[in-house]
BAMILO-479753 format. One line per field, with one value per atom (N, C-alpha, C): atom name; residue number from 1; residue in three letters; x, y, z. Coordinates in steps of 0.1 Angstrom, whole numbers, always signed. Each point is the difference from the previous one (the first is absolute). Layout:
N
atom [CA_...]
n [NUM_...]
res [ALA_...]
u [X_...]
v [Y_...]
w [Z_...]
% end
This chain:
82
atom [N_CA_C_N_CA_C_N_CA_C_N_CA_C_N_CA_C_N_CA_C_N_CA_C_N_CA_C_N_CA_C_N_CA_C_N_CA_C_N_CA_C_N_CA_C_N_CA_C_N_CA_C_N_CA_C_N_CA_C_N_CA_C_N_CA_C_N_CA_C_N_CA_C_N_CA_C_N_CA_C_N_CA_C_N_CA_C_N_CA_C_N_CA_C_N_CA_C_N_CA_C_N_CA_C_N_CA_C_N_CA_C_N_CA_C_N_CA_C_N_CA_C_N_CA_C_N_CA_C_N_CA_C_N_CA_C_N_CA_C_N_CA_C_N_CA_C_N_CA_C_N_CA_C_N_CA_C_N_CA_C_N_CA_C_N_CA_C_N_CA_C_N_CA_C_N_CA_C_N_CA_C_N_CA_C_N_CA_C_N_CA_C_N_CA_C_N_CA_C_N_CA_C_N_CA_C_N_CA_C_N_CA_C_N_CA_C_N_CA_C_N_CA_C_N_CA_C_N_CA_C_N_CA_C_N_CA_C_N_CA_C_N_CA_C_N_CA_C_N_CA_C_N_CA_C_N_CA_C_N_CA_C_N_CA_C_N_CA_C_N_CA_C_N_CA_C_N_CA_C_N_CA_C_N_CA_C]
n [1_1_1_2_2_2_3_3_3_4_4_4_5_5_5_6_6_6_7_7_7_8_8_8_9_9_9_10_10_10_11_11_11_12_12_12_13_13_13_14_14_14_15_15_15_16_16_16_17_17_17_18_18_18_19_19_19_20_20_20_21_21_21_22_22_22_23_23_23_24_24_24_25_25_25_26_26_26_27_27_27_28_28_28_29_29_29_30_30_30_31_31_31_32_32_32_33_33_33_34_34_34_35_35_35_36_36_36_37_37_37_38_38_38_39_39_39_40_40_40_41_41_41_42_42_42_43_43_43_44_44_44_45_45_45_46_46_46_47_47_47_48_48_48_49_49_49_50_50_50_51_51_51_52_52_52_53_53_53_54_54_54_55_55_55_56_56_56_57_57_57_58_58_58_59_59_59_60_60_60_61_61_61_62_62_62_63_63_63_64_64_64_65_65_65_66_66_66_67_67_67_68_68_68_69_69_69_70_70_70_71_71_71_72_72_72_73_73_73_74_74_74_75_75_75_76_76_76_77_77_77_78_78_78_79_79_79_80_80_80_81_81_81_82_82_82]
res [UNK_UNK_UNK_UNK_UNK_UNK_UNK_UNK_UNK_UNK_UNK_UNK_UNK_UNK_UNK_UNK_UNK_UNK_UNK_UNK_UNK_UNK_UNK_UNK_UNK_UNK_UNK_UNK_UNK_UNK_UNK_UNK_UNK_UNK_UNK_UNK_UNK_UNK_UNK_UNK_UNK_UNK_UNK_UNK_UNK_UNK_UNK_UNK_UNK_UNK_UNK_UNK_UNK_UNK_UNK_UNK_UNK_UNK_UNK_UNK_UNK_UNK_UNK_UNK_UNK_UNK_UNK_UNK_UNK_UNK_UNK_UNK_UNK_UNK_UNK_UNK_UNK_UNK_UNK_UNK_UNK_UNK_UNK_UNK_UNK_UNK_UNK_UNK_UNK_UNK_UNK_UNK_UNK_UNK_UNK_UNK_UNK_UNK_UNK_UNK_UNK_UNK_UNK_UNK_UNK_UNK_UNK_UNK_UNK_UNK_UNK_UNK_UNK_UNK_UNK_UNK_UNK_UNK_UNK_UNK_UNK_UNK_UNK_UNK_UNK_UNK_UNK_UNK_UNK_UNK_UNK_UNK_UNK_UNK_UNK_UNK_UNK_UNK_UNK_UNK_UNK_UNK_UNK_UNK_UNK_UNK_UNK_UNK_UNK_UNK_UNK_UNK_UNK_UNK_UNK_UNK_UNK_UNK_UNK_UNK_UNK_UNK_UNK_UNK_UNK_UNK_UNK_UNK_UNK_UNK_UNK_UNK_UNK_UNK_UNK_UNK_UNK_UNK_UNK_UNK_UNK_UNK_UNK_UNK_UNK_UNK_UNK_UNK_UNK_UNK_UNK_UNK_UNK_UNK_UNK_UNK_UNK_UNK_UNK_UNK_UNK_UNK_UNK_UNK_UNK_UNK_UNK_UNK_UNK_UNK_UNK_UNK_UNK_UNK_UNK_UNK_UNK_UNK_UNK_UNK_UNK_UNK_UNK_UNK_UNK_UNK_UNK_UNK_UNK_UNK_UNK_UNK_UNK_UNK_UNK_UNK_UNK_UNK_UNK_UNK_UNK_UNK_UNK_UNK_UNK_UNK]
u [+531_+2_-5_+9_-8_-1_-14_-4_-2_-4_-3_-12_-12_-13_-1_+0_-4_-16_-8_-11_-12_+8_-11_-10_-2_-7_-15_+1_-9_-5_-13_-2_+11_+5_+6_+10_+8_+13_+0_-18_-1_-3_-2_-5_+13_+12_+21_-1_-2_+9_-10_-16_+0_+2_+1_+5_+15_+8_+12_+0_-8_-3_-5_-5_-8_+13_+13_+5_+15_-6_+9_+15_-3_+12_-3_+14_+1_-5_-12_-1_+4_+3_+3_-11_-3_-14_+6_+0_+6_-13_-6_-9_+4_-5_+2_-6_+0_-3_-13_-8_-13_-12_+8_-9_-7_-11_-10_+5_+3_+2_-8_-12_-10_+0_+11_+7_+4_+11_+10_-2_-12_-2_+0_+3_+7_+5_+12_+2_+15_+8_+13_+7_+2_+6_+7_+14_+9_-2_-9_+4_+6_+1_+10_-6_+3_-7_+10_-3_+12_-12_+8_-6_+13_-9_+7_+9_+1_+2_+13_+5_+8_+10_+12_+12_+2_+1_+7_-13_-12_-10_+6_-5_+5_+7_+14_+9_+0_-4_-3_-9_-13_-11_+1_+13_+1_+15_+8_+10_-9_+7_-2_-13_-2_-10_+5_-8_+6_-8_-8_-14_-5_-7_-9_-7_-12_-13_-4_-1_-5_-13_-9_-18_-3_+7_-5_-3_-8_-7_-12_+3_-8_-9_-11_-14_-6_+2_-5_+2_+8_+10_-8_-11_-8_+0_+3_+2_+11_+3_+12_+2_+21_+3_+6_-4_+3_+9]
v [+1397_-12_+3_-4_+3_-18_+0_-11_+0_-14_-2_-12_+2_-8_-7_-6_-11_-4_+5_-6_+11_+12_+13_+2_-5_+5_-8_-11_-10_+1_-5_-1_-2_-11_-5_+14_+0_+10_+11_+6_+15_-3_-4_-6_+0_-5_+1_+15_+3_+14_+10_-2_+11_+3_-16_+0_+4_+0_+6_+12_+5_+15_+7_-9_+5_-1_-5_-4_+10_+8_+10_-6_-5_-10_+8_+2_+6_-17_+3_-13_+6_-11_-4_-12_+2_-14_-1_-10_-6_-6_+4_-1_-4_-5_-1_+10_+1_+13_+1_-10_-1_-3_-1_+1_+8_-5_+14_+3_+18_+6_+6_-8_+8_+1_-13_+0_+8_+8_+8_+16_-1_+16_+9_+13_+10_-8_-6_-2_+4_+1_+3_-9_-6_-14_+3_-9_+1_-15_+13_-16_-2_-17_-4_-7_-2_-8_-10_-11_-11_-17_-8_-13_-10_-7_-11_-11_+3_-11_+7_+13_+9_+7_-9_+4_+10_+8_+18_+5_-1_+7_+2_-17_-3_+7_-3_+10_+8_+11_+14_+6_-10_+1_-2_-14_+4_+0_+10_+10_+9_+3_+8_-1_-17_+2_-11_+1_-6_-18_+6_-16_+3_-16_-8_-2_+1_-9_-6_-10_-9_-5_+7_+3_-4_-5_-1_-19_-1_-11_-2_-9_+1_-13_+3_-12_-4_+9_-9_-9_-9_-8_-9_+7_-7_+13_+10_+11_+2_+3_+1_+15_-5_+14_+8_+13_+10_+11]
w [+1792_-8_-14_-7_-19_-2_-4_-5_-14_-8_-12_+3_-4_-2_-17_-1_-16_+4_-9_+1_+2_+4_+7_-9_-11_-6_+0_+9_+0_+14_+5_+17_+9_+1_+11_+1_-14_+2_+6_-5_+3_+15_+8_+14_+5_-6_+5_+0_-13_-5_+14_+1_+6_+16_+8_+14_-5_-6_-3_+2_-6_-1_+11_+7_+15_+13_-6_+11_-6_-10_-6_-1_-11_-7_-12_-11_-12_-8_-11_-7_-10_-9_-15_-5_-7_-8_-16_+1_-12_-11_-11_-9_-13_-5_-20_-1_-18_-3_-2_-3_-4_+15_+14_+10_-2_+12_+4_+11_+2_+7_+12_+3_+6_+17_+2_+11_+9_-12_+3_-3_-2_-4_+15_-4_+13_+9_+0_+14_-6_+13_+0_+2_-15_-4_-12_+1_-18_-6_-11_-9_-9_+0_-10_-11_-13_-9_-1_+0_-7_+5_-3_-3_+10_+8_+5_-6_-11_-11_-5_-4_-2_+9_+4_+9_+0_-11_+2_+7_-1_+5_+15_+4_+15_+7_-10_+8_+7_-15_+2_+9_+2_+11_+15_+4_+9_+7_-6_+3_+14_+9_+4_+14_+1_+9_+6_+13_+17_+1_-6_+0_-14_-4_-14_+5_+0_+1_-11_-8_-8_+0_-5_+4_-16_-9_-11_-4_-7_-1_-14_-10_-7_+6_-5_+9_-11_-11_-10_-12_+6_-7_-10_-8_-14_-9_+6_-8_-4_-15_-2_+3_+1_+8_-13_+3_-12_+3]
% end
């Protein structure tokens, strides 16, 4: 199964993406450009850069896979978003 994770780059997501990975599923993680990557470092994961907000991203991100997980969530809704 090729999956796509939104959010890997945060606890929860990285906790999807890596029982994914444990159950040897091809992931995809979907990031903006300015995340932190500390997540996702060495692991045998494609990433994508684009924004939830931005249709062609989407698209293009999830072309090609069998399952979404939707792991992304902003909590800090007094912070503005940048």
């Amino acid at each position: 199964m090729k999956s796509l994770v939104t959010g890997a780059s945060g606890f929860p997501g990285s906790a999807v993406m890596q029982c994914l990975l444990n159950a040897s599923q091809e992931v995809r993680v979907l990031v903006r450009t300015k995340s932190n990557r500390r997540n996702l470092e060495n692991l045998p994961i494609d990433i994508s850069e684009g924004d939830l907000r931005d249709a062609e991203s989407l698209k293009q991100t999830v072309t090609g896979r069998d399952n979404l997980f939707h792991v992304t969530a902003n909590y800090r809704l007094w912070v503005p978003y940048a």
